[in-house]
C-alpha positions as CSV (number, residue, x, y, z in Angstrom):
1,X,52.3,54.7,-69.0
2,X,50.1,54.5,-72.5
3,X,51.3,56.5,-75.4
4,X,48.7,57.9,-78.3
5,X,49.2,59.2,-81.4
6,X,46.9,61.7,-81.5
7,X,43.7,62.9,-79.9
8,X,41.0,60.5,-81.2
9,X,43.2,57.3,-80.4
10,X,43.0,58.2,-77.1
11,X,39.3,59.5,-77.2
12,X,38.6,56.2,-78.1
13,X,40.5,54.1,-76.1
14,X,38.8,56.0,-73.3
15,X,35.2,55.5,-74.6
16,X,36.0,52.2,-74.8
17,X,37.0,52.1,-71.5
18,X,33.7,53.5,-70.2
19,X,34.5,57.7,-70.3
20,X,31.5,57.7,-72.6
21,X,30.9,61.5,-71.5
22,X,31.9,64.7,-72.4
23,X,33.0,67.8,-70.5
24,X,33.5,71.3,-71.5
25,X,34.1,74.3,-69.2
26,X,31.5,77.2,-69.2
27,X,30.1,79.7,-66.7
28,X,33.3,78.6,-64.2
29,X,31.6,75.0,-63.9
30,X,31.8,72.1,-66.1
31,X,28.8,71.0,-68.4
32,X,28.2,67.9,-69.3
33,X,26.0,67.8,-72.5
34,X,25.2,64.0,-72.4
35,X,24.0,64.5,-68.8
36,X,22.6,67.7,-69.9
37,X,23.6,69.5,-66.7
38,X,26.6,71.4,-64.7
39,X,29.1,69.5,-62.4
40,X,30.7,71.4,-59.8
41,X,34.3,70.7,-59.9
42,X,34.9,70.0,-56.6
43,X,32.4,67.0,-57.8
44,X,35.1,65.8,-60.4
45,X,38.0,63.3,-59.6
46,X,40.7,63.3,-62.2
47,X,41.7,59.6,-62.6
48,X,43.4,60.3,-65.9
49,X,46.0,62.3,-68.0
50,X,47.1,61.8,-71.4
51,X,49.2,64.0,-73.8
52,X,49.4,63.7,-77.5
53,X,51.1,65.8,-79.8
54,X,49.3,68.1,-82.0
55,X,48.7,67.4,-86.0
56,X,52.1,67.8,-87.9
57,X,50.9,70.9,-89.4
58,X,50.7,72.4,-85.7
59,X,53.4,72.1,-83.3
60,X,52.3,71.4,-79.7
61,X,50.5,69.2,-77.7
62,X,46.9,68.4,-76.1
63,X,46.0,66.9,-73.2
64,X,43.3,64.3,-72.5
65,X,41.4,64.0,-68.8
66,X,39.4,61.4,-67.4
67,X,37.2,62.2,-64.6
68,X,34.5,60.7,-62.4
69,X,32.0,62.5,-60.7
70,X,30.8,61.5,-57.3
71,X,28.0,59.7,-58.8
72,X,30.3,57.8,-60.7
73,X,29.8,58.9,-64.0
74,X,33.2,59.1,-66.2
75,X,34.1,61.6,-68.6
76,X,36.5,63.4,-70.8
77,X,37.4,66.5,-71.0
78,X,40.5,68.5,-73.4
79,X,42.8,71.4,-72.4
80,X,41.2,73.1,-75.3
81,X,39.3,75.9,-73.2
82,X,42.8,76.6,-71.7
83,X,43.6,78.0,-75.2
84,X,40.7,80.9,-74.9
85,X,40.7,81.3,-71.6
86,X,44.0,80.1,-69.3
87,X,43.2,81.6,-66.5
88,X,39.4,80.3,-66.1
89,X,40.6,77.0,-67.5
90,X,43.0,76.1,-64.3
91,X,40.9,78.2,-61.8
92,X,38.4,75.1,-62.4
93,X,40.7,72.2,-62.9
94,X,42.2,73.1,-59.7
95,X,39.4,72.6,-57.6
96,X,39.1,69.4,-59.0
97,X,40.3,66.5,-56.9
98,X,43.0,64.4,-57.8
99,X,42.7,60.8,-57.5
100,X,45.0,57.8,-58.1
101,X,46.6,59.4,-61.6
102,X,47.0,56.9,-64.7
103,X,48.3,58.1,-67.7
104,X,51.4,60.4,-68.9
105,X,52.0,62.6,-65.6
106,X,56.1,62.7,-65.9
């Protein structure tokens, strides 16, 4: 299991890693702005979840996705949305598919 110290170490351990794109919830779907279109999440396989803690100033934590769509394109999303909106945040991630899960899932 990987441990980060905040959010952009893991960002960019993931980029590096190939999840060079970005999604954000809107509409009930997920957007990629790279691809510059909308992913159905029943299109998205989570491969990945990581949780940091928040800035010392906050108390908290967020968490960090990885997904691949079924044309193979990985990405990253944050639980930030879930903030604003709770309820529309895990009526999308749950129609996402889970896949072999790497990261901090205990």
């Amino acid at each position: 299991m990987s441990r980060f110290n905040n959010l952009s170490e893991v960002v960019s351990v993931m980029r590096a890693r190939g999840f060079v794109n970005t999604f954000s919830i809107q509409h009930q779907q997920v957007y990629c702005s790279e691809l510059s279109k909308a992913i159905s999440p029943t299109q998205l396989t989570l491969l990945e979840r990581h949780v940091v803690p928040l800035p010392s100033a906050q108390s908290g934590q967020e968490e960090v996705y990885g997904f691949r769509t079924d044309d193979n394109q990985l990405g990253i999303m944050t639980n930030i949305y879930a903030e604003y909106d709770p309820e529309g945040f895990y009526a999308v991630f749950r129609q996402c598919l889970k896949g072999q899960a790497v990261g901090a899932w205990s």
